[in-house]
C-alpha positions in Angstrom: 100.2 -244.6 1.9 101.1 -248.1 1.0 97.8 -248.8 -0.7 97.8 -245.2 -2.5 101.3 -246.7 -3.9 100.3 -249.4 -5.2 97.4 -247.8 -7.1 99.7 -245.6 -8.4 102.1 -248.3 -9.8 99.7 -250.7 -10.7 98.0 -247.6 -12.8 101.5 -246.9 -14.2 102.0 -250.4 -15.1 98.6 -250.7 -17.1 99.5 -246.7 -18.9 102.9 -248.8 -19.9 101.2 -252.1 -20.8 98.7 -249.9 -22.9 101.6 -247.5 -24.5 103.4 -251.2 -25.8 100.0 -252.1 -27.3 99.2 -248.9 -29.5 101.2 -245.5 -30.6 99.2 -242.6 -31.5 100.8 -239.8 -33.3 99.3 -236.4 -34.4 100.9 -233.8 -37.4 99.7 -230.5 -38.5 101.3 -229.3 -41.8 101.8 -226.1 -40.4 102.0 -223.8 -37.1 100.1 -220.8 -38.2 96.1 -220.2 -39.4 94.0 -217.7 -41.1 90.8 -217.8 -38.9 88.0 -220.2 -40.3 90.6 -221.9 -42.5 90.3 -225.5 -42.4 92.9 -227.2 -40.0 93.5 -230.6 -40.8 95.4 -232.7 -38.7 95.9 -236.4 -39.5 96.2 -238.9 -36.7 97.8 -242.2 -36.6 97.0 -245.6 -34.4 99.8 -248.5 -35.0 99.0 -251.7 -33.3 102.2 -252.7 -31.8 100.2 -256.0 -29.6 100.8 -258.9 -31.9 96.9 -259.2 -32.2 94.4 -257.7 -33.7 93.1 -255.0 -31.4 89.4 -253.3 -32.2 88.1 -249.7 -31.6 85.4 -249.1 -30.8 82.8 -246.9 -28.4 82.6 -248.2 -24.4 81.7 -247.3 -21.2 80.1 -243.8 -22.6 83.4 -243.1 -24.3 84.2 -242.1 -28.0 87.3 -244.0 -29.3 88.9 -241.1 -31.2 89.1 -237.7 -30.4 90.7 -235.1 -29.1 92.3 -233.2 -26.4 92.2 -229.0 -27.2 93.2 -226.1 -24.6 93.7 -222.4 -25.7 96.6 -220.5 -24.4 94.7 -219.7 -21.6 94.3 -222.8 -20.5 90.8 -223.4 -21.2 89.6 -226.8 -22.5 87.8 -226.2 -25.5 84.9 -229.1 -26.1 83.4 -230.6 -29.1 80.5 -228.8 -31.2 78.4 -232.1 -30.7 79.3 -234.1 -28.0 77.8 -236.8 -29.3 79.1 -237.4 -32.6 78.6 -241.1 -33.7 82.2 -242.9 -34.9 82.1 -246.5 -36.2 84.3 -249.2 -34.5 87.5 -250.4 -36.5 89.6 -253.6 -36.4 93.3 -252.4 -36.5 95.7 -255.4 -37.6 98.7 -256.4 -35.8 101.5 -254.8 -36.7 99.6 -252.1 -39.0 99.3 -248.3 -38.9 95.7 -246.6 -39.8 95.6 -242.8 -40.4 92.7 -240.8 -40.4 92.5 -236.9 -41.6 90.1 -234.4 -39.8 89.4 -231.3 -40.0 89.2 -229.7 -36.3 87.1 -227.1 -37.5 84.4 -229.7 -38.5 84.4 -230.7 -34.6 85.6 -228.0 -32.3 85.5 -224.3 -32.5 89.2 -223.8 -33.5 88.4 -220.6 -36.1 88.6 -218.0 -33.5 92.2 -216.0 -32.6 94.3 -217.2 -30.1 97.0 -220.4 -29.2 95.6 -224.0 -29.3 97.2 -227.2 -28.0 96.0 -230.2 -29.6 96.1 -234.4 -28.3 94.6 -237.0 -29.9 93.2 -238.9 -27.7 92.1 -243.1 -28.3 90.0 -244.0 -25.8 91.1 -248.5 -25.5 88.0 -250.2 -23.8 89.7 -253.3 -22.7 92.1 -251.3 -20.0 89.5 -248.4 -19.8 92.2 -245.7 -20.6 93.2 -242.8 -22.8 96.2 -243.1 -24.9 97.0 -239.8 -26.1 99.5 -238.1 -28.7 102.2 -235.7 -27.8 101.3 -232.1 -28.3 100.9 -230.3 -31.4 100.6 -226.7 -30.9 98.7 -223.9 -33.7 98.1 -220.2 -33.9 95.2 -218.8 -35.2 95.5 -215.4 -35.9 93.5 -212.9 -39.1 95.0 -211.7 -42.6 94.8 -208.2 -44.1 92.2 -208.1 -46.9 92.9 -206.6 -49.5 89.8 -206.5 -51.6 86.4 -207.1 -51.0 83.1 -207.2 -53.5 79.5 -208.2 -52.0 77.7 -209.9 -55.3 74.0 -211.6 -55.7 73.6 -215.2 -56.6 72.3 -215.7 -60.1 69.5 -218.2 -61.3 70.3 -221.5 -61.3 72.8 -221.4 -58.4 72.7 -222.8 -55.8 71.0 -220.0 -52.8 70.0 -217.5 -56.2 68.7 -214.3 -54.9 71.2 -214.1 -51.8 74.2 -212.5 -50.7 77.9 -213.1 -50.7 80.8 -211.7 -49.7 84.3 -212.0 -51.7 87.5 -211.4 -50.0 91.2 -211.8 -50.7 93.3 -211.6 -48.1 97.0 -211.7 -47.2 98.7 -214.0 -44.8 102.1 -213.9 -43.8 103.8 -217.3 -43.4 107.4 -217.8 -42.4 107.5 -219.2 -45.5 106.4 -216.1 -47.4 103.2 -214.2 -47.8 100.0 -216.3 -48.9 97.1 -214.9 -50.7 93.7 -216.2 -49.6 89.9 -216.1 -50.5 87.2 -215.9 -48.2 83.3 -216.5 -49.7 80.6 -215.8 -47.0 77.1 -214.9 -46.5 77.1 -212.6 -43.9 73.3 -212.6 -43.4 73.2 -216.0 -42.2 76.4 -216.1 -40.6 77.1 -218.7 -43.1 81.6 -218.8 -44.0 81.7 -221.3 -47.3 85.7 -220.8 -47.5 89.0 -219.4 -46.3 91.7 -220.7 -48.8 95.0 -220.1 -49.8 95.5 -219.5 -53.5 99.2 -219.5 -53.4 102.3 -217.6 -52.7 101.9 -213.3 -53.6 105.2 -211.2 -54.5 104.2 -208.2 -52.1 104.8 -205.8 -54.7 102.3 -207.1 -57.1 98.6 -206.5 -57.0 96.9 -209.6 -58.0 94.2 -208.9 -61.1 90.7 -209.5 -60.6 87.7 -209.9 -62.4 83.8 -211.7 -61.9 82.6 -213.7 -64.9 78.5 -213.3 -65.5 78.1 -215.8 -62.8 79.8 -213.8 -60.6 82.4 -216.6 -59.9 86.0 -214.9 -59.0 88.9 -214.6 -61.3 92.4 -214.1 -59.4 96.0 -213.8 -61.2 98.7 -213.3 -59.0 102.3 -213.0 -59.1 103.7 -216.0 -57.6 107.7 -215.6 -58.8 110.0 -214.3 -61.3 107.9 -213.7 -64.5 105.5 -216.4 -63.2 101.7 -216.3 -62.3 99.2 -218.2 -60.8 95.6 -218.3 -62.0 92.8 -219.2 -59.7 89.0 -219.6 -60.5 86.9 -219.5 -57.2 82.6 -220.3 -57.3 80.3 -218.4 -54.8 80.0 -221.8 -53.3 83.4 -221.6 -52.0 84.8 -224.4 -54.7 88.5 -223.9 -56.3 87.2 -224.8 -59.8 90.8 -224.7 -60.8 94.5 -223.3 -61.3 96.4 -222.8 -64.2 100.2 -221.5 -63.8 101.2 -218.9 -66.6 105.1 -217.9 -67.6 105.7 -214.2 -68.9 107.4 -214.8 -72.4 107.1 -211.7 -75.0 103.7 -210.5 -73.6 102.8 -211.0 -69.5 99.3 -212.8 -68.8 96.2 -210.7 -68.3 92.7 -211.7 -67.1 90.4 -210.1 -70.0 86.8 -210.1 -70.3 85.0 -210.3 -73.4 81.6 -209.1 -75.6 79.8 -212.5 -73.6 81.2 -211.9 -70.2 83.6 -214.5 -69.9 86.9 -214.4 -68.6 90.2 -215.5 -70.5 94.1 -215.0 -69.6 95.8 -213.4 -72.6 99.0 -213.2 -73.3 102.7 -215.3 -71.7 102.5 -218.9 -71.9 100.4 -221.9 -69.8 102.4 -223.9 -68.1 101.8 -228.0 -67.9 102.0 -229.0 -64.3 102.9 -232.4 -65.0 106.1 -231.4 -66.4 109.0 -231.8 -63.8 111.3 -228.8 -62.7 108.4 -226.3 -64.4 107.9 -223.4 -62.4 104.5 -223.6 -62.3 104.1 -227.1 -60.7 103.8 -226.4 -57.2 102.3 -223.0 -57.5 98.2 -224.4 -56.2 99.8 -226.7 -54.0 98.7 -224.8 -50.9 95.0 -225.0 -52.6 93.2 -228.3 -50.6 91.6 -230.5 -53.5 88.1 -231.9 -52.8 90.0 -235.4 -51.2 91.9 -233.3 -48.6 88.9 -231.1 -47.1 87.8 -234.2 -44.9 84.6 -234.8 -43.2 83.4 -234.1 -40.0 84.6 -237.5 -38.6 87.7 -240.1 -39.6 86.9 -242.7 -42.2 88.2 -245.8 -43.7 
């Protein structure tokens, strides 16, 4: 029993010695997901040793990871198990952060509670330092429209399938409206995005160029809308905010096929206190859908 003590304490001594040497936090931005919606959670390591401490793969160990069970208290594992991860050199005294989406690694898309850790695996004391626990739902929205359309020459997969959706998701925050792009032949999901806030009473207008790219104007507030364009290949080509002055906007097509908003006024979301500013905020850009694994 003596000896089993010890163990213990000297264990607990080196789980303290390593929790002096390095902090690792973990946020989400939010609780609740649409399924197949990106999940990004961003991970921080600050080297609190007074030397500078490397990262780096040991003793059949990745350094960074992380820790997922479902409600049910199942470990969920890693899509490749043996992802590759290049060592780092954090300074003394310096925080690194690194944004992932979980998606990219582990099968988090389906419906159900997750409980997330990040886990750094420190070779010179052979241990796990973890995060504390983030917790997500992952739950489905109720679509709302729906459109299978071909892939036109010169695009990318011409002569296939895909599907369109939008979708409503309520948030404690208010009801999202989201777009889904798949190819349900292959099994193949090239999106699930939030456009931006929907007023519940208003039917967002919809319309598909000659390329078939999506068209979406929603109400987002008070006499203001939020227009969204949306390729088959599941890229946000843009969003425009719109005021209703002494006409309301309206997604028009004309003789060529094109799409246009007539009508209210376009907003300039550069200008402060606008109303149309933080309409697309929701909307990932290109630098915030991460890769597969953290980077410098």
């Amino acid at each position: 029993m003596r000896r089993i003590l010890s163990l213990l304490l000297v264990l607990f001594a080196l789980t303290q010695t390593l929790h002096a040497q390095l902090q690792v936090g973990i946020t989400v931005k939010r609780r609740l997901y649409m399924m197949y919606e990106p999940v990004v959670a961003t991970v921080s390591i600050t080297n609190l040793s007074g030397r500078d401490l490397p990262l780096t793969d040991a003793d059949g160990q990745r350094w960074f990871g992380f820790e997922i069970v479902r409600g049910d208290g199942m470990p969920v594992g890693p899509l490749d198990p043996n992802y590759k991860l290049t060592s780092i050199t954090i300074p003394a005294g310096q925080t690194i952060k690194r944004s992932v989406d979980l998606n990219s690694l582990y099968p988090v898309h389906e419906f159900g509670l997750y409980r997330i850790k990040a886990a750094i695996y420190f070779a010179p004391l052979q241990k796990f330092l973890e995060s504390r626990q983030v917790s997500l739902e992952i739950s489905e929205g109720k679509t709302i429209w729906q459109q299978t359309v071909g892939v036109p020459e010169g695009e990318q997969g011409t002569g296939g399938l895909r599907k369109l959706s939008l979708l409503t998701f309520r948030q404690p925050t208010g009801n999202l409206l989201y777009v889904r792009v798949e190819d349900t032949d292959n099994g193949i999901i090239y999106c699930t995005l939030p456009l931006g806030r929907m007023v519940d009473s208003a039917e967002p207008q919809i319309q598909l160029d000659v390329l078939n790219n999506l068209h979406v104007l929603q109400v987002v507030g008070p006499k203001t809308y939020l227009y969204s364009r949306v390729r088959l290949s599941g890229q946000v080509i843009g969003q425009q905010g719109y005021v209703s002055t002494t006409t309301r906007p309206a997604l028009r097509r004309d003789a060529t096929g094109e799409i246009a908003v007539l009508g209210g006024q376009l907003q300039d979301p550069n200008v402060p206190n606008n109303p149309a500013a933080a309409l697309g905020q929701s909307v990932p850009k290109l630098s915030d859908r991460p890769v597969a694994l953290p980077k410098e």
